[in-house]
Structure formats: C-alpha cells, structure tokens
One Martini backbone bead per residue (centre of mass of N, CA, C, O) as a GRO file, in nm:
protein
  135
    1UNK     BB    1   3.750   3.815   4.367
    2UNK     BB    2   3.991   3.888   4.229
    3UNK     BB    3   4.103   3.700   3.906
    4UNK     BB    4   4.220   3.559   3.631
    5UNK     BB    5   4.045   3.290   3.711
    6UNK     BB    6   3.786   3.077   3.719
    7UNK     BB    7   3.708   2.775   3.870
    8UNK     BB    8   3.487   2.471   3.806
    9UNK     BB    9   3.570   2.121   3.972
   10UNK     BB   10   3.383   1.872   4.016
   11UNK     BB   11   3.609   1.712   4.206
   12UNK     BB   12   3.547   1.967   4.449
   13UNK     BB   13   3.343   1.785   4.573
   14UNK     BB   14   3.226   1.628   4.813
   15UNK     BB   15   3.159   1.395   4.964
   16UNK     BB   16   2.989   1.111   4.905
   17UNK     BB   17   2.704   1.000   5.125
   18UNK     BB   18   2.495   0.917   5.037
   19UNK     BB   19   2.195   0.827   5.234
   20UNK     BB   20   2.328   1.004   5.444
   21UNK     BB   21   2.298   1.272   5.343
   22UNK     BB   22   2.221   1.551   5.571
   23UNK     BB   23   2.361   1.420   5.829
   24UNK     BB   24   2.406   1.427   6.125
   25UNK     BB   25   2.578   1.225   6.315
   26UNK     BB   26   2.342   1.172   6.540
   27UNK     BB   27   2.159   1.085   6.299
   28UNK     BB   28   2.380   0.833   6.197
   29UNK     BB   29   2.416   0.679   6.442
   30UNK     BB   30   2.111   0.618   6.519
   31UNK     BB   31   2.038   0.511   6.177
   32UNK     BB   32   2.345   0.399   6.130
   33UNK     BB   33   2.536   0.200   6.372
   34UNK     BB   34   2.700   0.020   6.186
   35UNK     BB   35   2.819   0.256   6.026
   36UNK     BB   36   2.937   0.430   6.211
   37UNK     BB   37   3.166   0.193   6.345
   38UNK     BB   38   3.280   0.141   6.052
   39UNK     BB   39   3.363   0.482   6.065
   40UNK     BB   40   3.519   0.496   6.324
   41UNK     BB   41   3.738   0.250   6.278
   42UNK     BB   42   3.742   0.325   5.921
   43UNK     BB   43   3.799   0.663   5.826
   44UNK     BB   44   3.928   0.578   5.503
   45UNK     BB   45   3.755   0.314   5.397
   46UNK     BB   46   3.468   0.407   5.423
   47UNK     BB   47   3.160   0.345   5.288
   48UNK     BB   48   2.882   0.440   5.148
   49UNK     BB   49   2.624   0.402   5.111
   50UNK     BB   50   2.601   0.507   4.756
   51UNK     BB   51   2.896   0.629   4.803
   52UNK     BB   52   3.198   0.752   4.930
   53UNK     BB   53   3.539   0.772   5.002
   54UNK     BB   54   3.837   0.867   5.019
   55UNK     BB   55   3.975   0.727   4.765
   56UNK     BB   56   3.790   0.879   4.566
   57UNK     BB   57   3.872   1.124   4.644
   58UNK     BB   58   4.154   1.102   4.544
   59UNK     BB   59   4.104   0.987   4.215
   60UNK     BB   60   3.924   1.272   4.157
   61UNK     BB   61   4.228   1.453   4.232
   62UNK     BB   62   4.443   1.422   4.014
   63UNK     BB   63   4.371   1.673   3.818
   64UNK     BB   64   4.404   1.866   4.014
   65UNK     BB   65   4.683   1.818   4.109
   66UNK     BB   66   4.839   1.865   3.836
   67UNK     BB   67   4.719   2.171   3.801
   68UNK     BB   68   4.854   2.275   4.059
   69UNK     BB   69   5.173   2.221   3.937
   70UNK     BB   70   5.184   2.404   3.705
   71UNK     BB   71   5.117   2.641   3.867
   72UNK     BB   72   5.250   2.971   3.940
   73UNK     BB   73   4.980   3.067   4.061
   74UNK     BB   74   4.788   3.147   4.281
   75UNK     BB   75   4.567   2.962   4.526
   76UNK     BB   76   4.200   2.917   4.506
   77UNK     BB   77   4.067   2.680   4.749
   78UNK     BB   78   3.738   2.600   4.742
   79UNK     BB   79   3.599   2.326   5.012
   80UNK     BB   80   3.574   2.035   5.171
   81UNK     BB   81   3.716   1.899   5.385
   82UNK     BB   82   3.801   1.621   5.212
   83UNK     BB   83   3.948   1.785   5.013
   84UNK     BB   84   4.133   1.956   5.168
   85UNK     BB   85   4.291   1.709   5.291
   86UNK     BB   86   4.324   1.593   5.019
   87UNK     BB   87   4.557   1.880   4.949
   88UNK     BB   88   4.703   1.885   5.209
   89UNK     BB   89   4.865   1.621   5.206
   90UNK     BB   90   4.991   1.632   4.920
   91UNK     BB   91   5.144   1.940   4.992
   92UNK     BB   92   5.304   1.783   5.262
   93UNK     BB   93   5.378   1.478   5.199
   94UNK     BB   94   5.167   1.327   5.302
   95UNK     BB   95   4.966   1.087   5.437
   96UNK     BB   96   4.653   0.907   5.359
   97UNK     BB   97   4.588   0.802   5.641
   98UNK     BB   98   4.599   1.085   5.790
   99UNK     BB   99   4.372   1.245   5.655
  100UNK     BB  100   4.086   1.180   5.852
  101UNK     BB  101   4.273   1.389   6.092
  102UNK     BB  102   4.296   1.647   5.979
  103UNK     BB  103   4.316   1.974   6.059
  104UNK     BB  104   4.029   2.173   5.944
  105UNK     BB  105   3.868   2.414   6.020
  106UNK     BB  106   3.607   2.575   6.014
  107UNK     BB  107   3.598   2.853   5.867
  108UNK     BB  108   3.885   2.831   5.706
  109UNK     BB  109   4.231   2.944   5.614
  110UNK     BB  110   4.492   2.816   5.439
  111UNK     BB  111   4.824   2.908   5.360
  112UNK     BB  112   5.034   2.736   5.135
  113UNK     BB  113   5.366   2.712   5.077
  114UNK     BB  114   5.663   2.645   4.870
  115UNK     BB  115   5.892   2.412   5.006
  116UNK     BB  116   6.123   2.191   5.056
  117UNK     BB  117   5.942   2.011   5.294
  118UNK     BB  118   5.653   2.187   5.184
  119UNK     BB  119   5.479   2.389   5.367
  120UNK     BB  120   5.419   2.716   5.448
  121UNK     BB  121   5.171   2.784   5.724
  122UNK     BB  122   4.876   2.975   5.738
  123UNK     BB  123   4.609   3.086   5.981
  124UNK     BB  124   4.242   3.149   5.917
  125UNK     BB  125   3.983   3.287   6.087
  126UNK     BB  126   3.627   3.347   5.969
  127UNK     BB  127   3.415   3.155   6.158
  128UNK     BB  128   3.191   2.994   6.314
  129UNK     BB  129   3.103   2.655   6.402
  130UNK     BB  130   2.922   2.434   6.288
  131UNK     BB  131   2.780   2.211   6.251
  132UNK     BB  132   2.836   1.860   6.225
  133UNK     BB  133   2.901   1.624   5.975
  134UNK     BB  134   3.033   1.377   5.822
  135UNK     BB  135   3.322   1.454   5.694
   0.00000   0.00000   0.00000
C-alpha cells in the first residue's frame, strides 16, 4: 500500500503464548487442562507459562498508543488478535475487563474514526476464517 511511512512495532507482536506457542485450542485443552480451564475461568488474567497476559500485552502497547495518539495521519495496523483488542478497546474508551471477548474477525479490517463519544466503525470482511489458536 502506498504510504507515508512503514513502521514496525515490536509491541504490536502476538501475545506471548509461552510453552504453549503454536498449538490450537483443542490441542492446549488436551495437554495442558488445567492451564486451559483457568484460561477459560479469567481469560484477562491467564498467564501462560513462560509467556504473557492480556496485561503484559496492554503495558507493551502504551507507546504505541501515544504514538497513536499524536498523529494526525490515518493508520493502517496489521497485528494479532490480542493486540487489535487492546487497540481497539483504548480507541473506544471501553474497558480493558471487557478485552478478551471483543469480537474482532479474523481476515477482517475495522476502520474507526474519532468521534466525540469514541469512535464511528465500519467492518471489512477480507477472507474465510482460519482455524482458531489460542489467543
């Protein structure tokens, strides 16, 4: 895409799954139960082992979030779900409990603008929906 410039965040990466990087859901219900049901219990919460939470992921995003906040320019920003969730939580004054059950499509581009009460939205479906892993 053209544009003005590119930039590559390295806070805008996946939430850290730790031990459990690259496996899906039913593969992680499987080998790790107990760590599955208290991600199911307080998926805001949930750490996973050796690797991060939704918190860790909201306190690597807050320069990012500045930077977001100075520019006048539009922004495109491709990232994982967890990162788009807490990006989108913060541009809608929501709250960041309500975090990981925001509905964000995969394949799909959400484009808000700033409005008084937070921001108007409009969604872009770009492709089918791929199998689902942990985040």
């Amino acid at each position: 895409l053209p544009c003005a410039q590119r930039v590559r965040w390295r806070a805008l990466r996946d939430i850290d799954c730790g031990v459990c990087d690259g496996l899906t859901m039913d593969q992680f219900a499987e080998q790790y139960p107990e760590d599955f049901a208290a991600r199911t219990h307080d998926k805001l919460g949930y750490r996973y082992n050796r690797g991060e939470n939704y918190a860790d992921v909201i306190s690597r995003l807050e320069p990012v979030l500045i930077e977001m906040e100075r520019t006048t320019l539009p922004l495109l920003i491709v990232a994982h779900l967890p990162v788009l969730r807490a990006i989108y939580a913060y541009l809608n004054n929501g709250s960041f409990a309500d975090l990981p059950h925001i509905d964000i499509p995969p394949h799909s581009v959400v484009r808000l603008r700033p409005d008084a009460g937070g921001s108007n939205e409009k969604r872009y479906t770009l492709g089918p929906v791929p199998t689902r892993r942990l985040n």
